[in-house]
C-alpha positions as CSV (number, residue, x, y, z in Angstrom):
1,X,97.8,263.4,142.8
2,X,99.4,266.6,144.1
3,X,100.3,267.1,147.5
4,X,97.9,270.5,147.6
5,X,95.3,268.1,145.8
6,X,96.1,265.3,148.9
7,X,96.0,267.8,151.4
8,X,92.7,269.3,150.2
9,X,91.0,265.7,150.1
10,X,92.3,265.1,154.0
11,X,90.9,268.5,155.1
12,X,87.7,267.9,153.4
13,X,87.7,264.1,154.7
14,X,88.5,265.7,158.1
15,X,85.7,268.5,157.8
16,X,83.2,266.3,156.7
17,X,83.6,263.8,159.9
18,X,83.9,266.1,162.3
19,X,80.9,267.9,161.4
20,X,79.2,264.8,161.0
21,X,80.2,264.2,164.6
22,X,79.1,267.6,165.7
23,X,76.0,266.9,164.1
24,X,74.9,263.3,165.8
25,X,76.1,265.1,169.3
26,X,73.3,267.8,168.6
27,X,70.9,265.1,167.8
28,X,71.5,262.7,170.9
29,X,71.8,266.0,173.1
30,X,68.4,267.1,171.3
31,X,66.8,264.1,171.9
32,X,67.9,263.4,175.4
33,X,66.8,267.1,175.9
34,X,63.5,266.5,174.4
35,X,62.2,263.1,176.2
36,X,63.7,263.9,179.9
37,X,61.7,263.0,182.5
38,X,59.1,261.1,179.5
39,X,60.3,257.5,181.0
40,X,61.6,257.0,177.7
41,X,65.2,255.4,178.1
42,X,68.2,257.7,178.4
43,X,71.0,255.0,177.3
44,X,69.0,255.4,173.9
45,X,70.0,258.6,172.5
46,X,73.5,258.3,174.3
47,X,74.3,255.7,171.5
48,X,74.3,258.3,169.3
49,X,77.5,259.4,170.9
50,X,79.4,256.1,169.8
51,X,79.2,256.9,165.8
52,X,80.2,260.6,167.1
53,X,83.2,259.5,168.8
54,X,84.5,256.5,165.7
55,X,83.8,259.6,163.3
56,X,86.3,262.1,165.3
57,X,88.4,259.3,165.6
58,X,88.9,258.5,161.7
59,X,89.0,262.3,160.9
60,X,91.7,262.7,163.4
61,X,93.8,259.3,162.5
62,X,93.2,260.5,158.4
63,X,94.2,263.9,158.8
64,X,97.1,262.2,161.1
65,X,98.3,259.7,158.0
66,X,97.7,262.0,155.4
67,X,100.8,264.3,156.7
68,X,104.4,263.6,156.1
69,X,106.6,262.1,158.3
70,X,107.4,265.9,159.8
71,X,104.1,266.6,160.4
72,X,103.5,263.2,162.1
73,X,106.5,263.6,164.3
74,X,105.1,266.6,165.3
75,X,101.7,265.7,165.7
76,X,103.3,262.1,167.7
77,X,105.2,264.6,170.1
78,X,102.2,266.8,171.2
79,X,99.9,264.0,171.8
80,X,102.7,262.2,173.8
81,X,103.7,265.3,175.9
82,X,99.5,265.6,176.4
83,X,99.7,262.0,177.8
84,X,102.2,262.4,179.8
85,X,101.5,265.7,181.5
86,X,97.6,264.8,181.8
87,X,98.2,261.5,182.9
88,X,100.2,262.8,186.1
89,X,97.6,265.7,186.7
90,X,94.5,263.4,186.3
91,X,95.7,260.9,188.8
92,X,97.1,263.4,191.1
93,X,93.7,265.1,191.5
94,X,91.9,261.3,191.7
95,X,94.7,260.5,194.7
96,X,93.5,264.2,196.2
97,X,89.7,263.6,195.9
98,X,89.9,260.6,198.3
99,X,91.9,263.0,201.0
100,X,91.5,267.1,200.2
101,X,89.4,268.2,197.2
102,X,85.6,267.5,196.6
103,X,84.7,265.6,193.9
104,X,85.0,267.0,190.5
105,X,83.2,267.2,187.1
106,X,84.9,264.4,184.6
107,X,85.1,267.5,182.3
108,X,87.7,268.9,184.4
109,X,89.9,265.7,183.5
110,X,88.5,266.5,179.9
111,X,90.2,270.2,179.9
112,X,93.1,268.7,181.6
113,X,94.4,266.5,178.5
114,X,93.0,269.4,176.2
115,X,94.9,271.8,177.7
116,X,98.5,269.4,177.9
117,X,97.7,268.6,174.3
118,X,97.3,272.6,173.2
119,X,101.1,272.5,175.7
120,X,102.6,269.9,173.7
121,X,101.5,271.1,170.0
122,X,103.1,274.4,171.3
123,X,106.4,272.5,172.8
124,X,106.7,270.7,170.0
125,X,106.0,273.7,167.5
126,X,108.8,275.8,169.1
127,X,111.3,272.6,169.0
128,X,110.9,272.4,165.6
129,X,111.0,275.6,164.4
């Protein structure tokens, strides 16, 4: 096997999970959606969130194994400047919420490591340019 014909089976692998994972989001956010305030249980369709998250997780970790070793230094260094930056942040605005700031939206925490992980893939871009 080629590495073009590798790296087209890992983006196709990784395109495939993730909108599979798109896909069962839409369905438990359909469904939750759809029986609100019915008495029906709401932990029900919110298991359809764990084969969402296993799915991202194995496109990510595939695509991550299918690079080289320069590709998975790279990738390595963004995720570990994203854990390190947001990790700081995260529990400087939890120490804050007990003393200054209201409390906030777990998405905020979300966009926090989202936004440390976009900083380190470019740190780590420009290092090894």
């Amino acid at each position: 096997m080629t590495a073009s014909t590798s790296r087209r089976t890992a983006n196709r692998a990784f395109a495939l999970r993730t909108v599979a994972a798109w896909i069962l989001y839409a369905v438990g956010l359909g469904i939750a959606v759809a029986v609100d305030g019915t008495g029906f249980p709401a932990w029900i369709p919110a298991l359809l969130v764990i084969p969402a998250v296993i799915l991202l997780a194995l496109a990510n970790i595939g695509m991550y194994r299918s690079g080289d070793e320069f590709q998975q230094r790279k990738i390595a260094e963004a995720v570990m400047v994203a854990f390190v930056v947001s990790t700081g942040l995260i529990l400087a605005v939890g120490v804050l919420q007990f003393f200054l700031i209201p409390d906030l939206n777990w998405i905020f925490a979300f966009s926090i490591l989202m936004v440390s992980w976009a900083a380190g893939t470019v740190v780590s871009a420009v290092r090894y340019r």
